[in-house]
DRENDO-1510 file (C-alpha; in Angstrom, 1 decimal, always signed):
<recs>
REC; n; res; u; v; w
REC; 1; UNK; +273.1; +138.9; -142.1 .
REC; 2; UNK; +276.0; +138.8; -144.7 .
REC; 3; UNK; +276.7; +135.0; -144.0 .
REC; 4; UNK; +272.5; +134.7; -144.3 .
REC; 5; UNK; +272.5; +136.7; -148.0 .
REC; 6; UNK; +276.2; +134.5; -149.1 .
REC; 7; UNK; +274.8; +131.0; -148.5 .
REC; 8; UNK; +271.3; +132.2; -149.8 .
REC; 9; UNK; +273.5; +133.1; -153.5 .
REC; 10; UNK; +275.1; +129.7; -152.8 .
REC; 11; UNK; +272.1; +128.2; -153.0 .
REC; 12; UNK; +270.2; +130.3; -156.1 .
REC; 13; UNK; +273.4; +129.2; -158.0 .
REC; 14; UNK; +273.6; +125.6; -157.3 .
REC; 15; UNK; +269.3; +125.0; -158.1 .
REC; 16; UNK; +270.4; +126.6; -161.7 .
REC; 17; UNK; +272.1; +123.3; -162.4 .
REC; 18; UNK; +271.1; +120.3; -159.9 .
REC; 19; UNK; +268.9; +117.5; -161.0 .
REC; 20; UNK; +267.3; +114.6; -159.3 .
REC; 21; UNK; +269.4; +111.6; -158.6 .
REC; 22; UNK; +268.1; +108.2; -159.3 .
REC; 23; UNK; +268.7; +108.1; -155.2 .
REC; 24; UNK; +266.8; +110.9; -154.7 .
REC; 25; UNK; +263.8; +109.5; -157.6 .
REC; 26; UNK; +264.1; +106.2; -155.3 .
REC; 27; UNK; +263.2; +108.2; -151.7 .
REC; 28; UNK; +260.4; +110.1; -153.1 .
REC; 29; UNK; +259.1; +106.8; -154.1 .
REC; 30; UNK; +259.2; +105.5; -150.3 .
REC; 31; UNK; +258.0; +108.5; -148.4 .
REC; 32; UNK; +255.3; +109.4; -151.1 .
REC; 33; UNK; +251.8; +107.7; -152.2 .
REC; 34; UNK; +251.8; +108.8; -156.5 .
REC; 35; UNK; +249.1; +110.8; -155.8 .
REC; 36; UNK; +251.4; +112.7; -153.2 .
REC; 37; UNK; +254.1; +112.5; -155.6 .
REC; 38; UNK; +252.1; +113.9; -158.0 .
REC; 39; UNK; +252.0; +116.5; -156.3 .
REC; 40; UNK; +255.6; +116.9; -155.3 .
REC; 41; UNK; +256.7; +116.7; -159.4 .
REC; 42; UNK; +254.4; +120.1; -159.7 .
REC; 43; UNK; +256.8; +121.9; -157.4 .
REC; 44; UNK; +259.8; +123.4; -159.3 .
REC; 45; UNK; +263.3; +121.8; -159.4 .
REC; 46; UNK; +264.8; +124.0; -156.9 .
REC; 47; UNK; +262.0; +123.1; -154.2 .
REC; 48; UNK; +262.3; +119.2; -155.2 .
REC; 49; UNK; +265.9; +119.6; -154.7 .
REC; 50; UNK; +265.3; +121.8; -151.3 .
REC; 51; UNK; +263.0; +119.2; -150.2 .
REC; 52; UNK; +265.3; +116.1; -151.0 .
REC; 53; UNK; +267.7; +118.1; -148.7 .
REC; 54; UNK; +265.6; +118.8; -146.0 .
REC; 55; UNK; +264.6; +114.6; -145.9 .
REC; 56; UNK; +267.9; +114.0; -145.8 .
REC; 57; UNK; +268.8; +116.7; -143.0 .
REC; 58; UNK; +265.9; +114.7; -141.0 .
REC; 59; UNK; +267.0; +111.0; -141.9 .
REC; 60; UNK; +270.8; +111.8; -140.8 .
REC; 61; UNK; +269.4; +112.4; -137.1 .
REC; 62; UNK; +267.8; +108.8; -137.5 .
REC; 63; UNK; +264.4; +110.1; -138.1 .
REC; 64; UNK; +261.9; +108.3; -139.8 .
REC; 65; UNK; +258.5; +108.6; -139.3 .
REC; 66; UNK; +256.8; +108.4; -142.6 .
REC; 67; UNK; +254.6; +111.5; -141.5 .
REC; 68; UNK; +258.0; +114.1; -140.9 .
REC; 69; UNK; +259.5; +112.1; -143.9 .
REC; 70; UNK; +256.8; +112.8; -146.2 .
REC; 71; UNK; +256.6; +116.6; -144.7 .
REC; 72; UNK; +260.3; +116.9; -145.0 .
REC; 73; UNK; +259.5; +116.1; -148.9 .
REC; 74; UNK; +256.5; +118.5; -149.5 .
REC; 75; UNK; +256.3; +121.5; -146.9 .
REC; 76; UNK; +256.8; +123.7; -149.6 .
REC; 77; UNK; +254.6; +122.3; -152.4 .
REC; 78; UNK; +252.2; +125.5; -152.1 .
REC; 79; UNK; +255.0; +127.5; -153.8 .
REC; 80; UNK; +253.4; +124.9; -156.7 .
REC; 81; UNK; +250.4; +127.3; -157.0 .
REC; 82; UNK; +251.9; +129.9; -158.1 .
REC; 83; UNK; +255.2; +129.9; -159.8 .
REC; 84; UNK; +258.0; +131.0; -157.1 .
REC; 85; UNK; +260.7; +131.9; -159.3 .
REC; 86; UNK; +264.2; +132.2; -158.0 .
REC; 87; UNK; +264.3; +136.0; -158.1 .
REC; 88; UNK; +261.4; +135.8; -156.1 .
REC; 89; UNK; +263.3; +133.8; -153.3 .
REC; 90; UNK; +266.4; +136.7; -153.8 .
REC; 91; UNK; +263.5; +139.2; -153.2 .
REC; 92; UNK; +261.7; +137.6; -150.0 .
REC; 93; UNK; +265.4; +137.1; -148.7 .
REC; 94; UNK; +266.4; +140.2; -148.9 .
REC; 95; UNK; +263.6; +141.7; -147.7 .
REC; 96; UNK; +263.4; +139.8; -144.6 .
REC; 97; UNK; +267.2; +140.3; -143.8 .
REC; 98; UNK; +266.9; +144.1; -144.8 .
REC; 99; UNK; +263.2; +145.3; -143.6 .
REC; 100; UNK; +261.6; +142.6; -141.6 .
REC; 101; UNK; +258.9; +144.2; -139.9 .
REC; 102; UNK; +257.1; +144.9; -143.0 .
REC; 103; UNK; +256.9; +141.6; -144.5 .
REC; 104; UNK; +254.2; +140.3; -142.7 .
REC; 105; UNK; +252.0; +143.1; -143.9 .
REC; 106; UNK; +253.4; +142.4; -147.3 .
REC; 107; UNK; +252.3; +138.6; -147.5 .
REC; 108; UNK; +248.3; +139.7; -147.4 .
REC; 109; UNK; +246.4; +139.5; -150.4 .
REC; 110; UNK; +246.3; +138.4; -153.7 .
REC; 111; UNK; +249.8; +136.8; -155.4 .
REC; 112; UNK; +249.9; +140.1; -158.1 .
REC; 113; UNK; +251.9; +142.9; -158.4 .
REC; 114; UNK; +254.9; +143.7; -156.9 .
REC; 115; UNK; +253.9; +142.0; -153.4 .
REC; 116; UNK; +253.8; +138.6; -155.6 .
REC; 117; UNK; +256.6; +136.9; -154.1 .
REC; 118; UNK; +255.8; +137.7; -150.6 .
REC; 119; UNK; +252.3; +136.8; -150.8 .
REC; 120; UNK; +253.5; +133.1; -152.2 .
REC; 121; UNK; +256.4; +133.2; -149.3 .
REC; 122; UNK; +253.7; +134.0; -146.5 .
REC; 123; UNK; +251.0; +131.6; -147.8 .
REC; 124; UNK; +251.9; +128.9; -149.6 .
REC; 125; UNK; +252.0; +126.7; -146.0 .
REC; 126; UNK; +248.3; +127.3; -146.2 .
REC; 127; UNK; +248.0; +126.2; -149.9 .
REC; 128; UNK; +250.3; +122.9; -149.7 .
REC; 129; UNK; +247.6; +121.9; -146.8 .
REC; 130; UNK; +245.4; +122.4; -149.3 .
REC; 131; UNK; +247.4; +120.4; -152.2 .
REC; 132; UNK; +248.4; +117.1; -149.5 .
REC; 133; UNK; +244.6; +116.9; -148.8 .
REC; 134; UNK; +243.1; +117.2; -152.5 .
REC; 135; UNK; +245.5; +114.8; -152.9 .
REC; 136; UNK; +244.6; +112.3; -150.3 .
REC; 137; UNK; +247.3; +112.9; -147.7 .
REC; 138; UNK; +247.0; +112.4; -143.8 .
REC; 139; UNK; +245.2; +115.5; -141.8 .
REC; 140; UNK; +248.7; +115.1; -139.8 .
REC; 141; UNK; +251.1; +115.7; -143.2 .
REC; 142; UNK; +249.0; +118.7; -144.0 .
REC; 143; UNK; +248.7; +120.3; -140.6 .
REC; 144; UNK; +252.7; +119.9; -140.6 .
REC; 145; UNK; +252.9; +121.5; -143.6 .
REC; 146; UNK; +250.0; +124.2; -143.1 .
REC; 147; UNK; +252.5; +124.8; -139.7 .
REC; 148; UNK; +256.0; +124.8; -141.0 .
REC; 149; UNK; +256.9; +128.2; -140.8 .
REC; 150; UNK; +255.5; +129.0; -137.5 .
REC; 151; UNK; +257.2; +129.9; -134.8 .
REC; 152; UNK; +258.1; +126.7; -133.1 .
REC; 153; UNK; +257.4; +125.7; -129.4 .
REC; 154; UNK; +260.0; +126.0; -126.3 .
REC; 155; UNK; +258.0; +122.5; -125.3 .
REC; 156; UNK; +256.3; +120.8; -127.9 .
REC; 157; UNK; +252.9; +118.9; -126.3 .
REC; 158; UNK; +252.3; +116.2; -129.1 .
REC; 159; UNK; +254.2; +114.4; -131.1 .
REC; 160; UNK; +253.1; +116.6; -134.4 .
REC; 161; UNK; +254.4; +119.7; -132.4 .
REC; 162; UNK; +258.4; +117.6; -131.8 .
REC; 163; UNK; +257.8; +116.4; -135.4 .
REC; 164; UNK; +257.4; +119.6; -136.3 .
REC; 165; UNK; +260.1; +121.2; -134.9 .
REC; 166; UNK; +262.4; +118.6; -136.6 .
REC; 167; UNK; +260.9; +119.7; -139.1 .
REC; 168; UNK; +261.9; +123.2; -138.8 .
REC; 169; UNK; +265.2; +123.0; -137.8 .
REC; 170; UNK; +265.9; +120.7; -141.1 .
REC; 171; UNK; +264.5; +123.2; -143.4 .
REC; 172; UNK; +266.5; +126.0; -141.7 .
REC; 173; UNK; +269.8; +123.9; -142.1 .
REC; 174; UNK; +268.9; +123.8; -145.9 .
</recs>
């Protein structure tokens, strides 16, 4: 839990001052159609940066599949909705370390009030689904990004399922 709560402070202090490389500029432009990238440039820094990470979490196990690339990029674009501010992220954190069992219940609703943050943590997998279609994407991208935070599969049955779990373990190493 303490090592979970130090690298999540790690990472609130390092999205205060990171910007996009012209490297990273250049692997949005491969993975992402401009309407898709669009998209992505509505998401905040600190989820562009997250998302950069996570692609290149999945590329350095010789991934490639345009699909999981493209996912890797965008699985939290829903957070785009609704601004998901980086007290909000300290919030959800904490409360999923420190009282798990009530999140869940927490995430229902509206995106107002003091439940704001966990309502945008709970559904914005829903709402990027929403976002990659408006904006043209595959049905595949967006049911990998509707997906991303579900519990994954002991034995993945299509290739969606193994690309999702890639997927998964990528955004958990970031």
């Amino acid at each position: 839990q303490h090592m979970k709560i130090t690298y999540r402070a790690s990472q609130f202090f390092l999205a205060l001052f990171a910007k996009l490389t012209p490297e990273d500029k250049l692997l949005i432009k491969k993975y992402l159609s401009p309407s898709l990238m669009e998209a992505f440039h509505q998401m905040n820094r600190s989820d562009q940066l997250h998302g950069i990470r996570v692609l290149r979490s999945v590329c350095a196990n010789g991934e490639a599949h345009p699909t999981l690339c493209a996912a890797a990029l965008l699985h939290d674009v829903g957070k785009s909705r609704h601004p998901f501010h980086l007290w909000d992220r300290v919030l959800v954190v904490l409360g999923t370390t420190l009282i798990p069992n009530v999140i869940e219940r927490w995430g229902n609703g509206e995106p107002q009030g003091w439940r704001r943050a966990f309502v945008i943590a709970a559904q914005h997998p829903r709402w990027g689904a929403e976002i990659i279609r408006a904006a043209g994407g595959s049905k595949e991208l967006a049911a990998m990004v509707s997906r991303h935070q579900e519990n994954p599969r002991s034995h993945p049955k299509t290739k969606i399922d193994a690309m999702l779990r890639r997927l998964q373990e990528a955004d958990g190493e970031n």
